[in-house]
C-alpha positions as CSV (number, residue, x, y, z in Angstrom):
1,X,295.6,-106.1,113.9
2,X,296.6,-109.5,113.3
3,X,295.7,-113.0,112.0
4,X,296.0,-116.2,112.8
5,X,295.8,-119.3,110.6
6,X,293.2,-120.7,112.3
7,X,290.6,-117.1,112.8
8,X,291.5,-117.1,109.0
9,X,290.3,-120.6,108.3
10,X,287.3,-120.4,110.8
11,X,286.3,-116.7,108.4
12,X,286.6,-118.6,105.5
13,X,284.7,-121.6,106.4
14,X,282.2,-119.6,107.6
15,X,281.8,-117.3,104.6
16,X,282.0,-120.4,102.4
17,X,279.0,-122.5,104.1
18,X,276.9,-119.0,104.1
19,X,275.9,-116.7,101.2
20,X,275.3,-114.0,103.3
21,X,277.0,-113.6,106.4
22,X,277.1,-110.2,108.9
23,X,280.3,-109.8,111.4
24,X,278.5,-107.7,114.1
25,X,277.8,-107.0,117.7
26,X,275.7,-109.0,119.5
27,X,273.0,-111.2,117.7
28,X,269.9,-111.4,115.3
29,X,267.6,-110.9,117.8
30,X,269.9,-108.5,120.4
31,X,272.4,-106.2,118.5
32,X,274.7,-104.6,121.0
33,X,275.3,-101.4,119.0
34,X,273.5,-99.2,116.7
35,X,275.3,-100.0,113.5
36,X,275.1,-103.1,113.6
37,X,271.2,-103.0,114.5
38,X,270.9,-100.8,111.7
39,X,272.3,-103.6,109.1
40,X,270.0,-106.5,110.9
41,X,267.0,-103.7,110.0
42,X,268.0,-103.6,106.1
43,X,268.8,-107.3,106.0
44,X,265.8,-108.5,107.8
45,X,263.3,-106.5,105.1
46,X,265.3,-108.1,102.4
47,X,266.6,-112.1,103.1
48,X,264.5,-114.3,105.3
49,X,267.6,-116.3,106.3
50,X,271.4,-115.1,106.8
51,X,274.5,-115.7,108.9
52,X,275.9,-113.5,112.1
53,X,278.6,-114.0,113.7
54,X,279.0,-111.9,116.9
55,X,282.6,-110.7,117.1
56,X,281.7,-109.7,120.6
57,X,281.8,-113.5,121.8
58,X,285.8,-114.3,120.7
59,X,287.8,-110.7,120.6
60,X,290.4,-113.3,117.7
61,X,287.9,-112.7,115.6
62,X,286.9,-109.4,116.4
63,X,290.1,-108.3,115.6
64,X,290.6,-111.0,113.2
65,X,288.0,-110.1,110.6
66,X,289.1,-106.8,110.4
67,X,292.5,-107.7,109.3
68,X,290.6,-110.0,107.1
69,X,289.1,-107.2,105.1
70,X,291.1,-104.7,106.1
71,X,288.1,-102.3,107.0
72,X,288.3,-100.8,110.8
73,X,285.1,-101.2,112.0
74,X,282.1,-103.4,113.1
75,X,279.4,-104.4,111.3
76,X,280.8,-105.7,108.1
77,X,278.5,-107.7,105.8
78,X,279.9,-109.7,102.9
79,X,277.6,-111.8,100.6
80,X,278.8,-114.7,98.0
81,X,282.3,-114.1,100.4
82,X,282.6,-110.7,98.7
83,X,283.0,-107.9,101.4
84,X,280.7,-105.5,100.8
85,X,281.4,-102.6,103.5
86,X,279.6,-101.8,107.2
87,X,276.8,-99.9,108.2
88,X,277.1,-96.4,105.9
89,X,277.6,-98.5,102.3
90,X,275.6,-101.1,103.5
91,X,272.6,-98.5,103.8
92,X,274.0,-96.4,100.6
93,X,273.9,-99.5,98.8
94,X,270.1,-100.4,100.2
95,X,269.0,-96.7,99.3
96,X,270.7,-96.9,95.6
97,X,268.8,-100.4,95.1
98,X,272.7,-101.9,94.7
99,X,272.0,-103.9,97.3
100,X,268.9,-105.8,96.0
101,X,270.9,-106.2,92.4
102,X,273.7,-108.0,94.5
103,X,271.1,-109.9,96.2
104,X,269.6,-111.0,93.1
105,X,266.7,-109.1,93.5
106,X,264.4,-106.4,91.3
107,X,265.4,-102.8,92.6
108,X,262.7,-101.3,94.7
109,X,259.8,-99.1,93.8
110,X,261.0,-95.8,94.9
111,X,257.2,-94.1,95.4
112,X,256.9,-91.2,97.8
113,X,254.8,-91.9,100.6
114,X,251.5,-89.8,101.2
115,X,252.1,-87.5,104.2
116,X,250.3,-84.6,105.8
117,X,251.5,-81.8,107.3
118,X,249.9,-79.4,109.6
119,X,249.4,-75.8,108.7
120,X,251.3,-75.0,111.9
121,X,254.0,-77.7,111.1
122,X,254.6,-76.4,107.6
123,X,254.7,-73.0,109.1
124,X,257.6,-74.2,111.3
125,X,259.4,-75.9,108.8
126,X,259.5,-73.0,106.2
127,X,260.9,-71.2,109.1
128,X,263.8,-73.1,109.4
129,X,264.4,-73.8,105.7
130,X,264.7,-69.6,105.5
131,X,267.6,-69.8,108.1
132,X,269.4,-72.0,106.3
133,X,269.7,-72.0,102.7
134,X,270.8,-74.9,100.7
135,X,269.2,-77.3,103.3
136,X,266.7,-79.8,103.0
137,X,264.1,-81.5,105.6
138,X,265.2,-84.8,106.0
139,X,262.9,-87.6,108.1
140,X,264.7,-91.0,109.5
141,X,262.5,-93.9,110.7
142,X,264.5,-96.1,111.6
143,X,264.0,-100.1,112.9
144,X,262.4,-99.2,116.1
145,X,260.0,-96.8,114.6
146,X,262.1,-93.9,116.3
147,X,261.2,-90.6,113.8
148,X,264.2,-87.7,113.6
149,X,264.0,-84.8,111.6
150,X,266.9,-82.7,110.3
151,X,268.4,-80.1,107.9
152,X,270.8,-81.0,105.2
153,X,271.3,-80.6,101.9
154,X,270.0,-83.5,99.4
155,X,271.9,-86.2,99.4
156,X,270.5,-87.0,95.7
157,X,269.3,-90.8,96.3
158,X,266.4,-89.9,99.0
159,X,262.8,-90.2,97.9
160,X,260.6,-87.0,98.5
161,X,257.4,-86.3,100.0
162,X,255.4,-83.4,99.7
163,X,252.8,-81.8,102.1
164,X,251.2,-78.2,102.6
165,X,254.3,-76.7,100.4
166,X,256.9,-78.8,102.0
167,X,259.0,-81.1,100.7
168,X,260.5,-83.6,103.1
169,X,263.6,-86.6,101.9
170,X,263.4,-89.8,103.4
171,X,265.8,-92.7,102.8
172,X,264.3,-95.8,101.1
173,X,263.6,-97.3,104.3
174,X,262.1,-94.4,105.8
175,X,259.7,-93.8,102.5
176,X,258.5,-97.7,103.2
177,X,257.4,-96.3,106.7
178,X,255.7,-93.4,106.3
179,X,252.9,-94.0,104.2
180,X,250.2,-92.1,105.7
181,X,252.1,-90.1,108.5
182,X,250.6,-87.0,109.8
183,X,252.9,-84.4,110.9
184,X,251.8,-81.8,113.6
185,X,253.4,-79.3,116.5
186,X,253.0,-80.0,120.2
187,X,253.7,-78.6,123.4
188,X,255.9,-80.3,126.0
189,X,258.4,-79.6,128.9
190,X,261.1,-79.0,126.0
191,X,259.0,-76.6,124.6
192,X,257.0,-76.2,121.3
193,X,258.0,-79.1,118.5
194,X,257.4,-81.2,115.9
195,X,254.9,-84.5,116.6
196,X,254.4,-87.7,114.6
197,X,251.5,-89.6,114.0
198,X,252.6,-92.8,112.0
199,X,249.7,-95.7,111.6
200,X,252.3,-98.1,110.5
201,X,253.9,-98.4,113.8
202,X,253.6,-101.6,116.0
203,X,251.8,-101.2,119.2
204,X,254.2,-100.7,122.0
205,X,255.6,-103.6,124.0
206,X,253.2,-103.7,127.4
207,X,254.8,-103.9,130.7
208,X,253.3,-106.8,132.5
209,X,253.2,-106.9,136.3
210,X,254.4,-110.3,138.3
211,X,250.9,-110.5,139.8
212,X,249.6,-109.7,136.9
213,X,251.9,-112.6,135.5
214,X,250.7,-115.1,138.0
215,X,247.2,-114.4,137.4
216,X,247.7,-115.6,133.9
217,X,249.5,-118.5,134.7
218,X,247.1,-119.6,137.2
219,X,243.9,-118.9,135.1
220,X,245.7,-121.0,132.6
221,X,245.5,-118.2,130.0
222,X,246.7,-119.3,126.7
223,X,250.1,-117.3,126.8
224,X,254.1,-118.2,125.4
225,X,256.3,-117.0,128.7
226,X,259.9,-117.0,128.0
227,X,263.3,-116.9,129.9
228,X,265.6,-115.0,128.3
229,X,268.5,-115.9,130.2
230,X,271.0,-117.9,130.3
231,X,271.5,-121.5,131.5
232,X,273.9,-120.9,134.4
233,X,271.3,-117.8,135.2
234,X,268.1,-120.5,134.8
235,X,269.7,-122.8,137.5
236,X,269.9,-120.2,139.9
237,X,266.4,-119.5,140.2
238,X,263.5,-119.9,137.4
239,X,259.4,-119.7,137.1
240,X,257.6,-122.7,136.8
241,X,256.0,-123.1,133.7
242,X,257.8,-120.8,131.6
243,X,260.5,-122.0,129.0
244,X,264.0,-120.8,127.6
245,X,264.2,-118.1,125.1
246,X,266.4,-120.8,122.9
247,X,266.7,-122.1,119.3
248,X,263.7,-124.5,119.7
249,X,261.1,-121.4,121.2
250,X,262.5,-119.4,118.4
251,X,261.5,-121.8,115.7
252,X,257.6,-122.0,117.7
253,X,257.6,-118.1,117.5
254,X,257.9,-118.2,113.9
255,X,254.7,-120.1,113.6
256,X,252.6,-118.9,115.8
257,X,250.0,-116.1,114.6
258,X,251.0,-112.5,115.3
259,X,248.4,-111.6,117.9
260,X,249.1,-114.5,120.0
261,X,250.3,-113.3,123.7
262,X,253.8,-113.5,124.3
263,X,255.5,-112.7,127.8
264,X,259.8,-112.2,128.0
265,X,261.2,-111.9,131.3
266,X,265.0,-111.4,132.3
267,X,266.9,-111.0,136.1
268,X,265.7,-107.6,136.1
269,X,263.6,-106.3,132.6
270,X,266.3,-104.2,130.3
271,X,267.2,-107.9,128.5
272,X,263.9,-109.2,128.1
273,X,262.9,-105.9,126.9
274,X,265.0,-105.8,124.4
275,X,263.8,-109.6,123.1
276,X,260.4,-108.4,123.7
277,X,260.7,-104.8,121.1
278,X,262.8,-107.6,119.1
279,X,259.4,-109.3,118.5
280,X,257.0,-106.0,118.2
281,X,259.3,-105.0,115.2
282,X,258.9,-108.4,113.5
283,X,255.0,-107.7,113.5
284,X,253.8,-109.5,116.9
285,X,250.8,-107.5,118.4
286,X,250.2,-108.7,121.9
287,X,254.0,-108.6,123.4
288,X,254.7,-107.9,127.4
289,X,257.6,-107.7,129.5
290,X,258.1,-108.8,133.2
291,X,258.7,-105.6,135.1
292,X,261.4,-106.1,137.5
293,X,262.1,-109.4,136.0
294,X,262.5,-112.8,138.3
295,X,263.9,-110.4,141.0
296,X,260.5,-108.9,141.3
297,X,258.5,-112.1,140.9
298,X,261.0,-113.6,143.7
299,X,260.1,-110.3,146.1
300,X,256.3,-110.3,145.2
301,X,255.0,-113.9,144.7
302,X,257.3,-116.4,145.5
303,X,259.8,-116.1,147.9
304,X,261.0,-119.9,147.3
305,X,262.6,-118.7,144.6
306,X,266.0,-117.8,145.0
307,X,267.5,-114.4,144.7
308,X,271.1,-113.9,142.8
């Protein structure tokens, strides 16, 4: 790996006008891998304002940075220009409460969440646990409120729960989500397993049809649509009345209330998805996605626009 004056320069200029600043994939609000989404979760519970860079837009710095801190992978987070490590220190750190000390903040409260668990669940469990010896059950929530169980011994920092005679070891993170989970079985095409009922969990983005779309837009529904593509993409072919998903929408997000309606589309869907679950995880109640994107509104409503 090598590196240049100038990638050197640009690092340092950056990490010198920033106190915390995350070299990752993809962006904020669309991480292109699951480490560094993992970081932006941590990050985003902790510091309402920080710096990425996305190494995925110039591969000098991608390979740049790494020379710069001689560490091998992507994400990597530094704060006050100290490197701090990627995505397993980074959530060691968060779990020990090092990460709020650097931070300058108080170490979190580390109280076990109140959880229940089924007779039939606990029965399960214990069933396991007297297969393998020397293991633990371990529950991950992670940013997008996905919840996976496994055995493994105790890692010492987790935070345990208890329930019915089990004892289950979360992560910090985890323990913040769970606070009144239930914990049951259920049957499904895989066969008998474990189920989660979490009330802290934000409502699923809603898929939102294009006639369903132009109904709102024609009723004059109070509504925020937004293009998530880009520009060369939004002179193709665009929906009247709808605006760019760009610094300025950002910035009305941010103030409007959390129940207020928001629509994403994309060409297709998968993008706008993603910008759409970006918003349900930041608290926003009432979000939709265009299904099939501009492609479908082209094919179903308005032929006039054009089709790329």
């Amino acid at each position: 790996m090598s590196l240049s004056d100038e990638v050197r320069s640009q690092i340092e200029a950056t990490l010198g006008s920033n106190r915390v600043v995350l070299f990752m994939k993809g962006t904020r609000q669309q991480p292109q891998c699951g480490f560094s989404a993992a970081v932006i979760g941590i990050l985003d519970t902790l510091v309402p304002d920080y710096e990425t860079v996305n190494v995925l837009a110039d591969p000098s710095l991608r390979d740049g940075i790494k020379a710069y801190s001689n560490w091998p992978t992507i994400p990597q987070l530094y704060v006050g220009r100290e490197f701090l490590g990627g995505c397993d220190i980074v959530k060691q750190m968060f779990n020990s409460g090092e990460l709020h000390r650097v931070l300058g903040m108080e170490p979190p409260e580390r109280t076990a969440p109140e959880i229940t668990i089924s007779d039939e669940a606990a029965s399960a469990m214990r069933e396991a646990l007297e297969q393998q010896p020397g293991v633990a059950v371990h529950l991950s929530i992670d940013a997008s409120w996905n919840h996976r169980f496994s055995l493994a011994p105790s890692e010492g920092h987790e935070i345990r729960a208890q329930s019915n005679g089990i004892e289950v070891l979360l992560d910090l993170m985890s323990a913040q989500r769970a606070q009144g989970l239930r914990i049951d079985m259920t049957e499904s095409l895989e066969g008998r397993g474990l189920s989660i009922a979490n009330p802290n969990a934000p409502p699923p983005v809603k898929p939102l049809t294009p006639e369903a779309l132009k109904e709102m837009l024609d009723s004059g529904k109070a509504a925020h649509v937004f293009d998530v593509r880009d520009e060369s993409e939004r002179e193709k072919a665009r929906i009247e009345g709808t605006r760019p998903l760009d610094d300025e929408a950002l910035a009305l997000i941010d103030t409007l209330a959390k129940d207020e309606l928001l629509v994403f589309y994309c060409h297709f869907g998968p993008r706008s998805q993603s910008a759409a679950d970006y918003f349900r995880l930041r608290g926003h109640t009432n979000v939709h996605n265009l299904v099939g994107g501009i492609d479908a509104w082209s094919q179903s409503i308005d032929s006039s626009v054009p089709r790329y």
